[in-house]
C-alpha positions as CSV (number, residue, x, y, z in Angstrom):
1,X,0.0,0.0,0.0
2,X,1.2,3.5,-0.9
3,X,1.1,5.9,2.0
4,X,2.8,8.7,1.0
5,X,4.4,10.1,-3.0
6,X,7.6,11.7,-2.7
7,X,8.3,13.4,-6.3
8,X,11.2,15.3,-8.3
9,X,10.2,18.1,-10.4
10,X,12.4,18.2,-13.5
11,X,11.3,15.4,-15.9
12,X,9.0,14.1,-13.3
13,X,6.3,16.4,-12.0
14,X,6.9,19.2,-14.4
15,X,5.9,19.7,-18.2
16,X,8.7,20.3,-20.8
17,X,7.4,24.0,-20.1
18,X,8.2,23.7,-16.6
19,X,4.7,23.5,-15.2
20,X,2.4,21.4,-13.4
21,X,0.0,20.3,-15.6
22,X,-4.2,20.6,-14.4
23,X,-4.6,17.0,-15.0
24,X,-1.4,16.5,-12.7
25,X,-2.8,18.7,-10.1
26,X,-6.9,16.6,-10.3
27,X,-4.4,13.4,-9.9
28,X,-2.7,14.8,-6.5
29,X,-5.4,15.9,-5.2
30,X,-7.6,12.4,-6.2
31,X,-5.4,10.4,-4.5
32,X,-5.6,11.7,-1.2
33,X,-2.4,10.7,-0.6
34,X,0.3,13.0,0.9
35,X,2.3,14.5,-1.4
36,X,6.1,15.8,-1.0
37,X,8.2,17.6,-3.6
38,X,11.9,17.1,-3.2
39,X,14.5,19.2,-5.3
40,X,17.8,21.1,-4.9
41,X,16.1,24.0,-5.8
42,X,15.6,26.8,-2.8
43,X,12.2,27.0,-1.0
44,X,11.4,30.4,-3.1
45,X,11.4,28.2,-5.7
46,X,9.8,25.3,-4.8
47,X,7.0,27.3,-3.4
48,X,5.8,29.1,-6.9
49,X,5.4,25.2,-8.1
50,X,3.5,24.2,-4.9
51,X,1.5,26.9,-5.4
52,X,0.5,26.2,-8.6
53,X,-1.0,22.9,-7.8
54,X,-3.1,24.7,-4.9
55,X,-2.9,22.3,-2.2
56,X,-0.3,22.4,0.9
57,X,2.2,20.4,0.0
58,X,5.7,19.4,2.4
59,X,8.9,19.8,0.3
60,X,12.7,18.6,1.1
61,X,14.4,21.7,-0.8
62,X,18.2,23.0,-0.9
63,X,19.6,19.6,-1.6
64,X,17.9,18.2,1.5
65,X,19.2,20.6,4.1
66,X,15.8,22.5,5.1
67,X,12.0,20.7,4.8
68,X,9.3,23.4,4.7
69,X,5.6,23.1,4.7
70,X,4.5,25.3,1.6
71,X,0.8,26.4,2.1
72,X,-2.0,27.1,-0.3
């Protein structure tokens, strides 16, 4: 049983635009299982992305150093 999706962003999560797309987003939020990005990338960035899938999401950003809770 899956209890919880940890996810990349580049080449995983993201569009070849760089985006989230909506019907990646209605699959999230379907699941009702907790989400996580993880990336290098710094919490500023990491936070536009979350927000565009509005949901709170958990991310493990700046190569794993800091976890932050990004909120809708």
């Amino acid at each position: 049983m899956i209890t919880h999706i940890f996810s990349d962003l580049d080449g995983t999560l993201l569009d070849e635009e760089g985006k989230v797309t909506p019907k990646t987003v209605k699959t999230i939020k379907k699941s009702g299982i907790p989400f996580s990005l993880v990336s290098a990338r710094t919490p500023n960035d990491m936070e536009k992305i979350a927000n565009s899938t509005k949901t709170n999401l958990e991310a493990c950003v700046s190569f794993g150093i800091e976890n932050v809770l990004i909120k809708k």
